[in-house]
C-alpha positions as CSV (number, residue, x, y, z in Angstrom):
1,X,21.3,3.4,14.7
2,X,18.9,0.3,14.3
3,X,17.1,0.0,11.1
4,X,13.3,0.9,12.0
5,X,10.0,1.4,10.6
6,X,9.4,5.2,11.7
7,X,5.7,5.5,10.8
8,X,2.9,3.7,9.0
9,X,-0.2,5.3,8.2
10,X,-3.2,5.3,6.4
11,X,-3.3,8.6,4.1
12,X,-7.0,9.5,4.6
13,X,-5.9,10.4,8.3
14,X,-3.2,13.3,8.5
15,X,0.0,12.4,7.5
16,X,1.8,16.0,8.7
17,X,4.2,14.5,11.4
18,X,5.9,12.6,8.7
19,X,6.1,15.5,6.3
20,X,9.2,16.8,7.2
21,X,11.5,13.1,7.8
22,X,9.9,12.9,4.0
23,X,11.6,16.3,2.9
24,X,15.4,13.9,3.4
25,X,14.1,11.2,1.5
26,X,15.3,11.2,-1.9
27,X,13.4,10.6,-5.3
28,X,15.1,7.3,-5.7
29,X,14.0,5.7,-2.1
30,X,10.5,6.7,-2.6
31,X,9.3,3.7,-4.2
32,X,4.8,3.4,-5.3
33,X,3.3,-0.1,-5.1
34,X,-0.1,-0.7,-7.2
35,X,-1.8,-4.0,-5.4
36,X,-4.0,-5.8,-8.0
37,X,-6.1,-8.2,-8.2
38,X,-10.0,-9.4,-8.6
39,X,-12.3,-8.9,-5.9
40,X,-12.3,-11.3,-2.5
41,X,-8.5,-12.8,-3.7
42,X,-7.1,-11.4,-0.4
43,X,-5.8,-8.0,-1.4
44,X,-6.2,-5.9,1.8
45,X,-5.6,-8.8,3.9
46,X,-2.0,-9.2,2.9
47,X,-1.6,-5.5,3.1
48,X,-2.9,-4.9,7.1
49,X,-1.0,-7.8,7.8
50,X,2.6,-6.5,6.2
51,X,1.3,-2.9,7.8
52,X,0.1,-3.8,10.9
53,X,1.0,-7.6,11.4
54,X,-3.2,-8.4,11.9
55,X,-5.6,-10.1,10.2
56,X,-9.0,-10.1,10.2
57,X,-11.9,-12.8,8.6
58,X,-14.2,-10.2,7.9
59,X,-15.1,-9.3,3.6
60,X,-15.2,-5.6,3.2
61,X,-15.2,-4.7,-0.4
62,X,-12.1,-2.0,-1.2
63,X,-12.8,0.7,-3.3
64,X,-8.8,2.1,-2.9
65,X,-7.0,2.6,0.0
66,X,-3.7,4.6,-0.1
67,X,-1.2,3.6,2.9
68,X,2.6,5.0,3.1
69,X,5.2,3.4,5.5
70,X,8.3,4.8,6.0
71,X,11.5,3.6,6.9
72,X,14.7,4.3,8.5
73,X,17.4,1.7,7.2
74,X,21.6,2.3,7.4
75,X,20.6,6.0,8.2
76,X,18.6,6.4,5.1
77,X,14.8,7.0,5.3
78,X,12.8,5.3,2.6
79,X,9.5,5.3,2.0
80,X,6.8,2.9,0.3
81,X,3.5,4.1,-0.7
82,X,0.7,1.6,-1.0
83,X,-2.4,1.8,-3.2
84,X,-4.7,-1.3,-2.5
85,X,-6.9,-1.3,-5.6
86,X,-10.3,-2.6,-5.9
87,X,-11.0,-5.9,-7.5
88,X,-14.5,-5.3,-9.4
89,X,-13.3,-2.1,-10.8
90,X,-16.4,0.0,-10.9
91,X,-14.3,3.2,-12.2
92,X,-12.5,1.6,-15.2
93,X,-10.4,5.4,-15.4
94,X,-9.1,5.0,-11.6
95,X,-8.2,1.3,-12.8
96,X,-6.0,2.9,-15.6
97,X,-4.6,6.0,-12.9
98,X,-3.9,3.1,-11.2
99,X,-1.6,1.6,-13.1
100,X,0.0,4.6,-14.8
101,X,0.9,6.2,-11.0
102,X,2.6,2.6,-9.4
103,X,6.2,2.2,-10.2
104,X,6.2,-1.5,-9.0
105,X,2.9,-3.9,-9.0
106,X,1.9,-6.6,-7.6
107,X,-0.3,-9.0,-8.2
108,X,-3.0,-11.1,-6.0
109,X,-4.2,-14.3,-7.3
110,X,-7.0,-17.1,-5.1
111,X,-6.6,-20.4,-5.8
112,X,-9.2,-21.5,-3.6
113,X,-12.1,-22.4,-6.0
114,X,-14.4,-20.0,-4.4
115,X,-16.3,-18.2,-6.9
């Protein structure tokens, strides 16, 4: 079999048709990234475009957005949860559950001079 993505999806909408493909995914290919960075540096832009392949021009500020793509690869499913954070921080205690709940970060930086 082909190595695939199987699903992608945002996780405000359902995510019950990929409940069960989850249920044969072990602990150790579930994998949480924490995307960080301050506000307008291009966070959910990289994000739709390694989830969806688009882009879009268009500024809205994130609050957080949870996403979770998973994978068949070699017959294993794997599965990548990803929590787009927001970049002014209005809730300094979902900053810090932010953090705490990631097991790999990453971090978004604009070198553009824009203010």
């Amino acid at each position: 079999m082909a190595d695939s993505v199987i699903e992608t999806v945002e996780c405000n909408t359902n995510v019950a048709p990929v409940e069960d493909l989850l249920q044969t995914a072990s602990h150790q290919n579930c994998q949480r990234l924490v995307v960080l960075g301050s506000a307008r540096s291009g966070k959910s832009s990289l994000v739709a475009r390694f989830l969806s392949n688009k882009f879009s021009d268009s500024y809205t500020p994130t609050i957080e957005n949870f996403y979770r793509k998973v994978y068949r690869i070699r017959g294993e499913v794997y599965q990548l949860d990803i929590l787009d954070t927001s970049g002014n921080h209005p809730f300094p205690a979902m900053q810090r559950l932010s953090f705490i709940t990631g097991n790999k970060q990453t971090r978004i930086m604009d070198f553009s001079g824009r203010n």
